[in-house]
Each structure stands twice: as structure tokens, then as C-alpha cells.
OpenMM code with the backbone's topology and positions (N, CA, C; nanometers):
from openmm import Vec3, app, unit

residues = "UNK UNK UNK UNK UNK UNK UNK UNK UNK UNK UNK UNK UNK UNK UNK UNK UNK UNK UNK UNK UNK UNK UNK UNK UNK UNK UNK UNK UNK UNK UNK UNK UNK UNK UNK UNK UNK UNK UNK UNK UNK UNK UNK UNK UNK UNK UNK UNK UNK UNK UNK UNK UNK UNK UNK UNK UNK UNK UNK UNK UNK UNK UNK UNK UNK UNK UNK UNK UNK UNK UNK UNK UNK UNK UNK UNK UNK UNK UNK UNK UNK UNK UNK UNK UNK UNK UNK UNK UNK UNK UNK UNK UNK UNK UNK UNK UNK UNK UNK UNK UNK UNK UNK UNK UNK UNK UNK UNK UNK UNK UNK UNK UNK UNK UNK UNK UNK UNK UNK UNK UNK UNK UNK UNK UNK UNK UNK UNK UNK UNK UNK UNK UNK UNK UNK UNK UNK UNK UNK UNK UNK UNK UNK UNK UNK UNK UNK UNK UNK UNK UNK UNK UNK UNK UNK UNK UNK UNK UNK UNK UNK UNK UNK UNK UNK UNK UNK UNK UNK UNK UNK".split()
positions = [
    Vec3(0.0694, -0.3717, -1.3022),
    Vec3(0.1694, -0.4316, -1.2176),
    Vec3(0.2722, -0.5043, -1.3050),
    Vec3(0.3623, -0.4992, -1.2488),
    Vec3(0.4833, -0.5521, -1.3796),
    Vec3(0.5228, -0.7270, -1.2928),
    Vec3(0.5706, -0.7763, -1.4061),
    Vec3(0.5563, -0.9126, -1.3990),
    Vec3(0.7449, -0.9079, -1.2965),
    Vec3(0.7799, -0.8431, -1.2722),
    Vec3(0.9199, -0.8399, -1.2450),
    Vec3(0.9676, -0.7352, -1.2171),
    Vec3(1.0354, -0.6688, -1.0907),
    Vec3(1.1282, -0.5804, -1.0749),
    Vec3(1.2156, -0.5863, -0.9613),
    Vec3(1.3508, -0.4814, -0.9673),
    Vec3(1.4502, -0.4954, -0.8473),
    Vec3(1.4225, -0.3974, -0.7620),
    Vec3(1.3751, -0.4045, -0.6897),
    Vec3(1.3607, -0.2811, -0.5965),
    Vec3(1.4911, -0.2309, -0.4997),
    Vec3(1.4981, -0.0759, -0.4927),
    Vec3(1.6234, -0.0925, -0.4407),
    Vec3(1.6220, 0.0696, -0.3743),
    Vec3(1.6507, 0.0770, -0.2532),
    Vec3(1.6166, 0.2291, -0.2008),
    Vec3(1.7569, 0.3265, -0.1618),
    Vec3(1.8261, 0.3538, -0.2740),
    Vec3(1.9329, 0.4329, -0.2294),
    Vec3(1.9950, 0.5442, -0.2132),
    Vec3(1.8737, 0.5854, -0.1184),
    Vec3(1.9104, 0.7233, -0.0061),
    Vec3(1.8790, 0.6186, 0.1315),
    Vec3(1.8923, 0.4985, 0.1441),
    Vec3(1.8657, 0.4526, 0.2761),
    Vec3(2.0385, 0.3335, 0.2431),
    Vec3(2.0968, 0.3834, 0.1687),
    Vec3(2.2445, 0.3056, 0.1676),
    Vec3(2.3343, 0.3132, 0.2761),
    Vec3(2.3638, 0.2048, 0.3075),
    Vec3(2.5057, 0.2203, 0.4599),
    Vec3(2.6104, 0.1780, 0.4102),
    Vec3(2.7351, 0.2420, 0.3943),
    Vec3(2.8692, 0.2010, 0.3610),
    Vec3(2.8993, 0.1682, 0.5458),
    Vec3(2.8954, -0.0028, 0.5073),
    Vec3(2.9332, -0.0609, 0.6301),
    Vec3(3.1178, -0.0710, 0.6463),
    Vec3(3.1733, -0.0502, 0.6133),
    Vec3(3.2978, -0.0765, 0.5396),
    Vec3(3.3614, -0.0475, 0.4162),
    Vec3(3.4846, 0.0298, 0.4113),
    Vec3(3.5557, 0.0814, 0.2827),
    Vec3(3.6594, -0.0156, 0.2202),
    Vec3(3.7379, -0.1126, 0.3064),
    Vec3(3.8244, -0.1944, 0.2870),
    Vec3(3.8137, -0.3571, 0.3676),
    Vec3(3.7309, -0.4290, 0.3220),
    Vec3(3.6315, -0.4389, 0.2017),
    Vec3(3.5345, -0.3438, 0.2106),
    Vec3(3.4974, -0.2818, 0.0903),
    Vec3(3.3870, -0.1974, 0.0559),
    Vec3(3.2611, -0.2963, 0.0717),
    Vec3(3.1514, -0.2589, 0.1511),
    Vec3(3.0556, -0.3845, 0.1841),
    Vec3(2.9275, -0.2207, 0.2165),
    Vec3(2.8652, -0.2641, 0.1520),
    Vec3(2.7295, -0.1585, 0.1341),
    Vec3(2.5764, -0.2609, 0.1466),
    Vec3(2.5358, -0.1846, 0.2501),
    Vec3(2.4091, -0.2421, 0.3062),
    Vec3(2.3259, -0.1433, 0.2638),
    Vec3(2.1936, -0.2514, 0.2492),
    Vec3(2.0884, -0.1584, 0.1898),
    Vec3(1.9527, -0.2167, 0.1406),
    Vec3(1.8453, -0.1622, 0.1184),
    Vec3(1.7766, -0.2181, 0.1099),
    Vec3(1.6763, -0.2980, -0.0384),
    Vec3(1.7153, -0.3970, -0.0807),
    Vec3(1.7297, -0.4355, -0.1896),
    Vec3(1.5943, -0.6100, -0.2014),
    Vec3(1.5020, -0.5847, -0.2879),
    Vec3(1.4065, -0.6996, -0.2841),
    Vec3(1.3561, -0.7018, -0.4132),
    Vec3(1.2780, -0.8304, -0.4705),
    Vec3(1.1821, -0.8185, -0.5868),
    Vec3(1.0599, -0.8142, -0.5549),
    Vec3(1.0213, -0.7837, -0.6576),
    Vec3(0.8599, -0.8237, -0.6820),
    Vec3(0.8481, -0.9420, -0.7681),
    Vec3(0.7925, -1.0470, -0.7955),
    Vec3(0.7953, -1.1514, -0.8672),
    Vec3(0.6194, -1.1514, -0.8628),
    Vec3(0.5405, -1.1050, -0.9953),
    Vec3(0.4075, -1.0753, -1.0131),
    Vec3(0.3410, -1.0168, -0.8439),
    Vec3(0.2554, -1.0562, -0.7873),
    Vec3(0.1992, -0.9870, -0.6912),
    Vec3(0.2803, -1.0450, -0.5282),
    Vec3(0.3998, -1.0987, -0.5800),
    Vec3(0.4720, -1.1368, -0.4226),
    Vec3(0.6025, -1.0126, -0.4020),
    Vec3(0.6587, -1.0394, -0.3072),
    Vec3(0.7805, -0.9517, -0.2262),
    Vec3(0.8798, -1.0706, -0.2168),
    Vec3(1.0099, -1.0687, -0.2796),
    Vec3(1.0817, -1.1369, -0.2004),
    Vec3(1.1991, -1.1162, -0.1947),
    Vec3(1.2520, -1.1228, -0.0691),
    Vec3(1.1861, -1.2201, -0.0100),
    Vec3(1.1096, -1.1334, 0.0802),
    Vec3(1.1134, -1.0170, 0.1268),
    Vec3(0.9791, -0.8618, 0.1877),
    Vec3(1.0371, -0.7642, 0.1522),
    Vec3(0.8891, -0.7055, 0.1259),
    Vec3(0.9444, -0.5443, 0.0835),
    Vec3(1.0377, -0.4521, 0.2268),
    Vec3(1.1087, -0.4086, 0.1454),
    Vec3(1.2285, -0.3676, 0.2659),
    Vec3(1.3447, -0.4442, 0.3026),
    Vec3(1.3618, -0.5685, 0.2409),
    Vec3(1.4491, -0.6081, 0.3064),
    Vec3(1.5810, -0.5740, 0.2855),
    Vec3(1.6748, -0.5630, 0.4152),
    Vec3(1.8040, -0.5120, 0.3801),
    Vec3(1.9115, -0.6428, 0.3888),
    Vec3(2.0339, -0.5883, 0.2918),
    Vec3(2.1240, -0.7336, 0.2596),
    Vec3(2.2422, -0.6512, 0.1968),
    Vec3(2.3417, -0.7234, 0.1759),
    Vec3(2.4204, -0.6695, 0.1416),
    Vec3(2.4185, -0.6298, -0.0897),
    Vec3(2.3417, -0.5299, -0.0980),
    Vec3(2.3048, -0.4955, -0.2097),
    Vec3(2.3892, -0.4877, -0.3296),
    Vec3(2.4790, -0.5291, -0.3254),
    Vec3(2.5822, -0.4558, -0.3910),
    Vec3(2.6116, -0.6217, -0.4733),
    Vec3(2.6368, -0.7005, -0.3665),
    Vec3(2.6528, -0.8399, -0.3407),
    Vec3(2.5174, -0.8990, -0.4663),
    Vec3(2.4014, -0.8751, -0.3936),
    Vec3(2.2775, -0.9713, -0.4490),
    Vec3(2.2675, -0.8964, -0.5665),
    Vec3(2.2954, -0.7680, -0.6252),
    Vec3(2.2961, -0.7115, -0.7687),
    Vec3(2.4322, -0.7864, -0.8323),
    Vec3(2.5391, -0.7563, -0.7869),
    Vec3(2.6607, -0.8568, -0.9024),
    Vec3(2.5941, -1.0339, -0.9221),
    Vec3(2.5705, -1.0595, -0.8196),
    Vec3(2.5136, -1.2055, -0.8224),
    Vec3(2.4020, -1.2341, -0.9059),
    Vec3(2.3302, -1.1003, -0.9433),
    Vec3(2.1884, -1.1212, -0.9947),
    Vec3(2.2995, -1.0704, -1.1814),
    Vec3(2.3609, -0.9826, -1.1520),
    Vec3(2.4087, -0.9481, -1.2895),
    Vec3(2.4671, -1.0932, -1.3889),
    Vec3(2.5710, -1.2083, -1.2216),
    Vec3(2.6407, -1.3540, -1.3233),
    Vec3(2.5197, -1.3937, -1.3676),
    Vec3(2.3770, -1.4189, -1.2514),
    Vec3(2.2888, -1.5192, -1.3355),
    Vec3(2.2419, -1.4772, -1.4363),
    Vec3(2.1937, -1.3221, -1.4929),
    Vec3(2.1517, -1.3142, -1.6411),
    Vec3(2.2649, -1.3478, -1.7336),
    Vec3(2.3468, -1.3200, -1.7078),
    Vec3(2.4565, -1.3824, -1.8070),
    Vec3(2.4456, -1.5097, -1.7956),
    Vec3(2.4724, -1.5986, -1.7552),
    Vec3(2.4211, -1.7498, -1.7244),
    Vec3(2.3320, -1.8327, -1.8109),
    Vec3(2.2085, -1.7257, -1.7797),
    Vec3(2.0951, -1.7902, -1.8018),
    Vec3(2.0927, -1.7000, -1.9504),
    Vec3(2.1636, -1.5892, -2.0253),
    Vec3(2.2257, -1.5720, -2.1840),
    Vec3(2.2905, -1.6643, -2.2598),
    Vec3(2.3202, -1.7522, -2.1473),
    Vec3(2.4315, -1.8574, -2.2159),
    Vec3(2.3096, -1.9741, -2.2430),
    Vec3(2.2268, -1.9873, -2.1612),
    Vec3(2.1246, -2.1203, -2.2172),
    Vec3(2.1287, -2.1850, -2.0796),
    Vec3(2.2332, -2.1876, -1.9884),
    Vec3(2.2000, -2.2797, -1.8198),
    Vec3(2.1132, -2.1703, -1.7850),
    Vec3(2.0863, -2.2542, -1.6443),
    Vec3(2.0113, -2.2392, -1.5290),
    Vec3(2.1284, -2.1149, -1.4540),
    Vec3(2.1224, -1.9937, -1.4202),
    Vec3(2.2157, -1.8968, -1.3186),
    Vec3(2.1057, -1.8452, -1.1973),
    Vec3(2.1495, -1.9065, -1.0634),
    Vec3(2.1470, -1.8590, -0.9517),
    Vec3(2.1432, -1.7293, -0.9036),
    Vec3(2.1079, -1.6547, -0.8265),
    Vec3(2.1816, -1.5440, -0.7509),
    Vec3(2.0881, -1.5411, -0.6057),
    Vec3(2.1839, -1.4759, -0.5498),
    Vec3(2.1634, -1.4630, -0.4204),
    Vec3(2.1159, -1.3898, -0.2970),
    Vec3(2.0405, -1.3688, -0.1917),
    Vec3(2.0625, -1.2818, -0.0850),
    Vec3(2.1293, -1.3656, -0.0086),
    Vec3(2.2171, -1.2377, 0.0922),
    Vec3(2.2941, -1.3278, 0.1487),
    Vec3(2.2621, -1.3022, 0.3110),
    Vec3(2.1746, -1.2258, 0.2953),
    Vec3(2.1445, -1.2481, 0.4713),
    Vec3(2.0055, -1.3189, 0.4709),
    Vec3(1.9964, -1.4489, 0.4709),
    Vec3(1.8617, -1.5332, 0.4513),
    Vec3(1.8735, -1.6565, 0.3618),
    Vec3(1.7927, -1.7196, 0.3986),
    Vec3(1.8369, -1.7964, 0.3383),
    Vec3(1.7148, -1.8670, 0.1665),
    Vec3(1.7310, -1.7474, 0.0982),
    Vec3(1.6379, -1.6691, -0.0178),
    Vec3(1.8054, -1.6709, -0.1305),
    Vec3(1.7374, -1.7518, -0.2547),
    Vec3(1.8065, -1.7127, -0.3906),
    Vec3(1.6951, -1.7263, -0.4681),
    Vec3(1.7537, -1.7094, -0.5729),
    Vec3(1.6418, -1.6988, -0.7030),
    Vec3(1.7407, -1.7760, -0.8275),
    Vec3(1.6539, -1.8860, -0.9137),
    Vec3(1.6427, -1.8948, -1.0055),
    Vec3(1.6113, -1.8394, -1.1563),
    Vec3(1.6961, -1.8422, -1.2342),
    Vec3(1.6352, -1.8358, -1.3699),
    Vec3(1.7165, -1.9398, -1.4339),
    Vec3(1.5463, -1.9813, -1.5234),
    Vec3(1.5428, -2.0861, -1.6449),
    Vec3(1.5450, -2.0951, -1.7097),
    Vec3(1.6027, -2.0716, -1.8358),
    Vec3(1.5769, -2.0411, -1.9351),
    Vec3(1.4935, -2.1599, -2.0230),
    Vec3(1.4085, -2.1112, -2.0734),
    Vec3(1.2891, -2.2015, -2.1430),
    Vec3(1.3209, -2.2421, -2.2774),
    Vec3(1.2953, -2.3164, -2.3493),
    Vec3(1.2889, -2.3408, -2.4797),
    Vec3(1.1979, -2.2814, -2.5509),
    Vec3(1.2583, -2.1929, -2.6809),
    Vec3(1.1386, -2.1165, -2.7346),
    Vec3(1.1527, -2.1544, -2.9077),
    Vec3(1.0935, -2.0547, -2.9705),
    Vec3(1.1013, -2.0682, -3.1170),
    Vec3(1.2447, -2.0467, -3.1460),
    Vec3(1.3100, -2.0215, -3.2603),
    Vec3(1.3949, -1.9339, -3.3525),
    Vec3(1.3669, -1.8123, -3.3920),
    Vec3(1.4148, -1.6674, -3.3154),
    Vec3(1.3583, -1.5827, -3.3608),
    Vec3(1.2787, -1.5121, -3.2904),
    Vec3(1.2567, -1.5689, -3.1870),
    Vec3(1.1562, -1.5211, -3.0288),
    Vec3(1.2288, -1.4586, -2.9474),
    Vec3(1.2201, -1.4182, -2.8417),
    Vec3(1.2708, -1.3430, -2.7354),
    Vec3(1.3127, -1.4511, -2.6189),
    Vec3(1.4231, -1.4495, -2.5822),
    Vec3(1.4789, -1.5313, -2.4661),
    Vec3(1.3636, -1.5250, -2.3733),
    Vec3(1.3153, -1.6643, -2.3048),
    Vec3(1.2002, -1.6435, -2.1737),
    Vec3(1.3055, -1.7179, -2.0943),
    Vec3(1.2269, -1.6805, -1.9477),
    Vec3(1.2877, -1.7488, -1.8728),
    Vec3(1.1936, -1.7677, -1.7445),
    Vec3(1.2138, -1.8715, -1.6337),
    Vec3(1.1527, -1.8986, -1.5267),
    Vec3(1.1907, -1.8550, -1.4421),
    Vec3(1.1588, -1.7221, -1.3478),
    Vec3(1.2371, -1.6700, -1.2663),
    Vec3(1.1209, -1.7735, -1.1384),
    Vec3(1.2073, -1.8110, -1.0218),
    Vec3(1.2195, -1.8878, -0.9344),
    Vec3(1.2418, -1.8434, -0.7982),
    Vec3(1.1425, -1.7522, -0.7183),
    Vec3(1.2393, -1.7543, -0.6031),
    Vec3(1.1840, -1.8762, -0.4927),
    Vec3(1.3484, -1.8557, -0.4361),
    Vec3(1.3551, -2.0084, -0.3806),
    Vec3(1.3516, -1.9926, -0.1848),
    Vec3(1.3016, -2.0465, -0.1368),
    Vec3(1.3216, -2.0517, 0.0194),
    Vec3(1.3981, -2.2009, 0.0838),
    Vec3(1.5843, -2.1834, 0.1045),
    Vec3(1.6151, -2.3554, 0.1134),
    Vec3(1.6222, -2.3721, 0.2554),
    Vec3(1.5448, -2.3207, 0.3323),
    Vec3(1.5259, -2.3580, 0.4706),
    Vec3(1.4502, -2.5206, 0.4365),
    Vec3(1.4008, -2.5538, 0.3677),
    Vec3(1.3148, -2.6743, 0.3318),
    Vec3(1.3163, -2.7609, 0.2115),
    Vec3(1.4741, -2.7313, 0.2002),
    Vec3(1.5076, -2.8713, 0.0828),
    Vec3(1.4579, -3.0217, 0.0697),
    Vec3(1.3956, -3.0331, -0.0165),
    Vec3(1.3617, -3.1626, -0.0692),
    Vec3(1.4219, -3.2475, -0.1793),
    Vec3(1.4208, -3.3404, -0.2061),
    Vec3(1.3803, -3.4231, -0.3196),
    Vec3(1.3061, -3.3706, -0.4730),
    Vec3(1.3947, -3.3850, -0.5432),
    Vec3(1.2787, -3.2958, -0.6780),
    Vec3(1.1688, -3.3760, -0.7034),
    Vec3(1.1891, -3.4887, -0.6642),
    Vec3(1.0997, -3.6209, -0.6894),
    Vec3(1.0178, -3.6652, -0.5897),
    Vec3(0.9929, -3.5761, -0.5008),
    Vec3(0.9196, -3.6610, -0.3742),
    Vec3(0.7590, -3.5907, -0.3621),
    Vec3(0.7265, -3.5181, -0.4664),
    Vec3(0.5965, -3.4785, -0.4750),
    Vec3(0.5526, -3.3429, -0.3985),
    Vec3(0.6522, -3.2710, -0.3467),
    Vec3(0.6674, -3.1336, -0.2693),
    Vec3(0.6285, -3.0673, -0.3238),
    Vec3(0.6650, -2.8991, -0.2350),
    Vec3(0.5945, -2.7682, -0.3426),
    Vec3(0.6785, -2.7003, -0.3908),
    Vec3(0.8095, -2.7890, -0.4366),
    Vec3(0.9090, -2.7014, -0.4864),
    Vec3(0.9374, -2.6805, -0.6335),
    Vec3(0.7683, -2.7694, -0.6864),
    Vec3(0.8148, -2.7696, -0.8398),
    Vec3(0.8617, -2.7973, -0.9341),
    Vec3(0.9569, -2.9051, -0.8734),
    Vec3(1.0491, -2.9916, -0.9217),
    Vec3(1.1908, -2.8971, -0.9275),
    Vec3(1.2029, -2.8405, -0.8715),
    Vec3(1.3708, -2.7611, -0.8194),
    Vec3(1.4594, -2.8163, -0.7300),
    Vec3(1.3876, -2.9361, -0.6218),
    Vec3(1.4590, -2.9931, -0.5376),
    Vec3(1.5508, -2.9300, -0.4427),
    Vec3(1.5343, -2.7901, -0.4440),
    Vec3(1.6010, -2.6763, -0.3545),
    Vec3(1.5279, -2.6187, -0.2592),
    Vec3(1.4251, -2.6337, -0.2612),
    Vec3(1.3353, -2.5500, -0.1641),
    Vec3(1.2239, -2.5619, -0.1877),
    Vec3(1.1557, -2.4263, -0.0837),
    Vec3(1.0144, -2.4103, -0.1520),
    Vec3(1.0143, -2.3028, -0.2331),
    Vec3(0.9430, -2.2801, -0.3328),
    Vec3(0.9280, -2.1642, -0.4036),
    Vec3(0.8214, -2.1110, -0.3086),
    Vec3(0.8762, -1.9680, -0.3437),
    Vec3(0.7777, -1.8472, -0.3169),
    Vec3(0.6824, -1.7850, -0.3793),
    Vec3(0.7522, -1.7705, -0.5313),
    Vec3(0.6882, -1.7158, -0.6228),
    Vec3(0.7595, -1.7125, -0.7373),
    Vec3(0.7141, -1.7100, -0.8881),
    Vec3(0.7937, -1.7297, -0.9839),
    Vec3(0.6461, -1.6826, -1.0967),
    Vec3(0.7610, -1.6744, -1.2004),
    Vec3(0.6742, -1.6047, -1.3158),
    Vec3(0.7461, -1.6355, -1.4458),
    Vec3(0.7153, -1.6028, -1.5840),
    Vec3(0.7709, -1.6300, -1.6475),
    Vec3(0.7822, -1.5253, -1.7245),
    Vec3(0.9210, -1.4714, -1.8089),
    Vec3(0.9311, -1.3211, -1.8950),
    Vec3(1.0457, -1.3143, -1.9751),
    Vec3(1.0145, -1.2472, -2.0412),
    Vec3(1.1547, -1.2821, -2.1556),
    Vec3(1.2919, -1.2254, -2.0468),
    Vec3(1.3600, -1.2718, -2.0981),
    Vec3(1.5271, -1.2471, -2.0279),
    Vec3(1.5321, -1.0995, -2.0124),
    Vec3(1.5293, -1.0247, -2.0958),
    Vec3(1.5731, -0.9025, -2.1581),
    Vec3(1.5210, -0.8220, -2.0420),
    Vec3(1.3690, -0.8708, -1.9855),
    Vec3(1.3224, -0.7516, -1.8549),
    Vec3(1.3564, -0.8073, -1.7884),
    Vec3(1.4294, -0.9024, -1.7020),
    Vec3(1.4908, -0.9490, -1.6383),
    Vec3(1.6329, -0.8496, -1.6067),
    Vec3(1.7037, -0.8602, -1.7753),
    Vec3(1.8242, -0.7709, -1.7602),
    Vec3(1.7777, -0.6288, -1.7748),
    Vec3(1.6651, -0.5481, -1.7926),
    Vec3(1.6138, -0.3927, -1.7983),
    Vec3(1.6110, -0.4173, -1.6552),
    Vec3(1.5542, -0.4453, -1.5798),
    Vec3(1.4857, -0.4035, -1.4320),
    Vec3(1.6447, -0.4437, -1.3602),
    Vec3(1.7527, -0.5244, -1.3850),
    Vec3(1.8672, -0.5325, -1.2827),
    Vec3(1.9577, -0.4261, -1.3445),
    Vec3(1.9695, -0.3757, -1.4242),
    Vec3(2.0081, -0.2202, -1.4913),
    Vec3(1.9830, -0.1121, -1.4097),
    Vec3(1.8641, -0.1453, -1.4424),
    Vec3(1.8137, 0.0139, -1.3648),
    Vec3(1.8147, 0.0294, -1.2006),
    Vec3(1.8527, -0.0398, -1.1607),
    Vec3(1.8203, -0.0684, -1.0498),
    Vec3(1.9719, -0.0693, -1.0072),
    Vec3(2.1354, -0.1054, -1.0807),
    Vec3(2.2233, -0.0709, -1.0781),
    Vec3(2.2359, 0.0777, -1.1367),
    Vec3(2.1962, 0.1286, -1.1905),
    Vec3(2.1567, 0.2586, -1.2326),
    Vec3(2.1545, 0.3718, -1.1227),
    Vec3(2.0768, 0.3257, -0.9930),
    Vec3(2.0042, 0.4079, -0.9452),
    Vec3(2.1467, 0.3990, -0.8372),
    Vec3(2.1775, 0.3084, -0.8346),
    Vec3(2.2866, 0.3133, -0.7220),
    Vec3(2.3860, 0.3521, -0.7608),
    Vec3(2.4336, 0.3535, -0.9152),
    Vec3(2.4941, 0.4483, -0.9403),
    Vec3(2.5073, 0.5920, -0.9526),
    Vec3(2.3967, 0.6168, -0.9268),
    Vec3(2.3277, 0.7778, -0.9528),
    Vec3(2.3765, 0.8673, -0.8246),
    Vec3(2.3335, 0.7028, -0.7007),
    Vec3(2.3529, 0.7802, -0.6155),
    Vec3(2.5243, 0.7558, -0.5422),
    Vec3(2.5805, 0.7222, -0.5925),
    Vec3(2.6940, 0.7075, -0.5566),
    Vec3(2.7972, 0.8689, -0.6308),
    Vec3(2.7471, 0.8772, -0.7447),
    Vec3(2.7942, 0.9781, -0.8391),
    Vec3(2.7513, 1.0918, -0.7535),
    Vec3(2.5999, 1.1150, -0.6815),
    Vec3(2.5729, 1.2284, -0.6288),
    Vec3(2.6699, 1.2661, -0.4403),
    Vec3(2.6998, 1.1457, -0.4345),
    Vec3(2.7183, 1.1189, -0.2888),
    Vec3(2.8698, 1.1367, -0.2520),
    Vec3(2.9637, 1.1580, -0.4001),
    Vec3(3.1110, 1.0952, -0.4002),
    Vec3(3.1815, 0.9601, -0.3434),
    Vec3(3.0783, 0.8902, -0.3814),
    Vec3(3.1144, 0.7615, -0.3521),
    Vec3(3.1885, 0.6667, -0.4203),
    Vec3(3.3425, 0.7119, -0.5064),
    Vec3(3.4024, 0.6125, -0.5703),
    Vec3(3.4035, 0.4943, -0.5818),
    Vec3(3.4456, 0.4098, -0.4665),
    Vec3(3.4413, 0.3203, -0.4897),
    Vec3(3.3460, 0.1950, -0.5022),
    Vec3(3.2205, 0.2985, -0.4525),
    Vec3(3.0732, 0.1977, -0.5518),
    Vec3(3.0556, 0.2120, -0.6828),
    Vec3(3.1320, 0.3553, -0.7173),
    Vec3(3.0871, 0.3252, -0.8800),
    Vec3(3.2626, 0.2183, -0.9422),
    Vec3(3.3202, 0.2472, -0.8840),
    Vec3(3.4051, 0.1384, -0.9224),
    Vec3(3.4170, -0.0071, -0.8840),
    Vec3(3.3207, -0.0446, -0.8055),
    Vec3(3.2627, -0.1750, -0.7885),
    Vec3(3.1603, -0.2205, -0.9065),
    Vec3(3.0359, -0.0874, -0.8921),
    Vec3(2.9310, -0.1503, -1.0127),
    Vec3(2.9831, -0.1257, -1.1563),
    Vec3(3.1549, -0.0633, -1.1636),
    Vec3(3.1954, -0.1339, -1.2858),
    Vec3(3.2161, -0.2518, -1.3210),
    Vec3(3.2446, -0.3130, -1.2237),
    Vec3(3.3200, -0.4080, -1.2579),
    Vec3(3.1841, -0.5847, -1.2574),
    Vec3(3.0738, -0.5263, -1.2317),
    Vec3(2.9586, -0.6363, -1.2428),
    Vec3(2.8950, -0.6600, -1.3490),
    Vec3(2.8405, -0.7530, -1.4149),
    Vec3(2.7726, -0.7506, -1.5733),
    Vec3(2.6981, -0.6604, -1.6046),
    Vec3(2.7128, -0.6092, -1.7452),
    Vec3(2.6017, -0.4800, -1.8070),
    Vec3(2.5687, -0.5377, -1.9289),
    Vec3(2.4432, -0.4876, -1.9393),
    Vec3(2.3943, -0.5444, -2.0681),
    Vec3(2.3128, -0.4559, -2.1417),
    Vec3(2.2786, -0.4837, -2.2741),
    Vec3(2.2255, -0.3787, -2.3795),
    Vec3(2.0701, -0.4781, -2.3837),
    Vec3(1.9829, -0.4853, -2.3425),
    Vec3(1.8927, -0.5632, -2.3596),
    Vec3(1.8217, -0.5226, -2.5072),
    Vec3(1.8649, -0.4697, -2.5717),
    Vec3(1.8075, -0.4164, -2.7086),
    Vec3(1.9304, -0.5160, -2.7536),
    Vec3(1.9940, -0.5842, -2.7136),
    Vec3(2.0927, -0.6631, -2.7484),
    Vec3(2.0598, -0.8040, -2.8502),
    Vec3(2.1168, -0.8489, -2.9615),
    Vec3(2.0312, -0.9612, -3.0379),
    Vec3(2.0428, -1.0540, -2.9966),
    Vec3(2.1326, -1.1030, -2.8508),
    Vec3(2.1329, -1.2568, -2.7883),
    Vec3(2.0592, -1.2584, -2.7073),
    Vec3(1.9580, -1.1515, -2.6929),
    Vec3(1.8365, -1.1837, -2.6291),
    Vec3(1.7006, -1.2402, -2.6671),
    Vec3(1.7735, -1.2599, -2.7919),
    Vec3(1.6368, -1.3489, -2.9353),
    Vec3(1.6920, -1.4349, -2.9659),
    Vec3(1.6552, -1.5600, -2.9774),
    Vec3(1.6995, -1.6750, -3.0140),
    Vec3(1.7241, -1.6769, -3.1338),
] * unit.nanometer
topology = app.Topology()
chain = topology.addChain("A")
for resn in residues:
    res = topology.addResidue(resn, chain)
    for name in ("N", "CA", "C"):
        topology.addAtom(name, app.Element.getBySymbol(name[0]), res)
């Protein structure tokens, strides 16, 4: 079982709209043995992959980067951890539920995030973080290329890509 992946099913894609281009679909993680936020869930995919593409960049830079679903009220964290010189970027992936914001300080089950409750979280170097949101833009590109769907592949140009064989993924 992999500690992390984007799940993403696109032969079940809906181009809800061309102008704005807005593509529904069904898009979730796995975060070690959880779903989140459920397997299947549909959102606007296109959306929670660019959003998931700023936070690895984000969290490349050394902050904390967010991203989002946007039908629910489900984001995810990553943390980036303090490691050696020479190690592999880790990070705290976080998913968050803020129907139940707290206090980071009030002794809750949010972990000290003060955003919610967590669902589930794990910890993994950056790099499969950025392999599994690749491929997973990958696939929607595949199928956009098979489908003649321009202007998704000229959307998922324009969202972060990364070389995770890349050396700013080692400290």
C-alpha cells in the first residue's frame, strides 16, 4: 500500500463548461490506509490538481502550502519537516476537515493545526508527493489528448510541473 496517492478517474470527466473551462470529475487521496476525503469523490479536478501543484511548490520553498477541494469543506496540508543536509525533502501531509475549527492550543484532535480535524496524515519525502500529483496530471492529460480536448491540455499547461529526480528535492 503506498503511503500517498492522487486518485483520479478520467473516462468519468464532465466538461461542465468551456468558457470558463470548469471540468468535473472524480478526484481523491489515499493518505496511508484512509480516503480523502472518499473514494469517488467528485470536485472540480482540474481546480484541486493546480491547487495541489502551488502547494508542492510552496512546501519546495520550505513554508507550509495548502490545497484544496472545493466542493467540501476538505484541504490538505503539507509540512515541510526539518531534516539533515543532504536528505530528501519530508513532509507532513495533513488532511484537514474545517467544519470544526479550533484553537491549536486548546488540547483538540487537530494536532496542533488549529484548522480542523485531521483525517489522516502521514509523513514522505516531497518528491512522492510531487510523482503521484504528476501522474495523476498525466492521466488527464492523456485523456484530454485522446478525447480532443484542447483546452484541458492548455489549462494543465499552465499548472506547476516538476522533475522530482530534481536536486531541490534534497536538502
Amino acid at each position: 500500500m503506498a503511503l500517498f496517492d492522487v486518485q483520479v478517474i478520467p473516462e468519468r470527466l464532465k466538461i461542465d463548461s468551456r468558457e470558463p473551462l470548469f471540468v468535473d470529475g472524480p478526484v481523491w487521496l489515499t493518505l496511508g490506509d484512509q480516503t480523502v476525503p472518499e473514494a469517488g469523490w467528485t470536485d472540480a479536478v482540474l481546480s484541486v490538481l493546480g491547487s495541489m501543484g502551488h502547494a508542492v511548490a510552496t512546501a519546495l520553498e520550505g513554508s507550509v502550502g495548502d490545497f484544496y477541494f472545493f466542493d467540501g469543506p476538505y484541504f490538505v496540508k503539507l509540512i515541510p519537516l526539518p531534516d539533515t543536509p543532504g536528505t530528501l525533502r519530508r513532509v507532513r501531509v495533513a488532511a484537514v476537515d474545517d467544519r470544526h475549527a479550533t484553537p491549536a492550543d486548546d488540547g483538540g484532535s487537530d494536532f496542533g493545526l488549529g484548522e480542523g480535524e485531521v483525517l489522516a496524515e502521514v509523513v514522505l519525502p516531497l518528491h512522492g508527493v510531487a510523482e503521484r500529483y504528476s501522474a495523476a496530471a498525466e492521466q488527464i492529460r492523456t485523456w484530454a489528448l485522446a478525447h480532443g480536448e484542447a483546452k484541458v491540455i492548455e489549462l494543465l499547461a499552465q499548472i506547476p510541473h516538476f522533475d522530482p529526480s530534481d536536486q531541490h528535492f534534497t536538502h
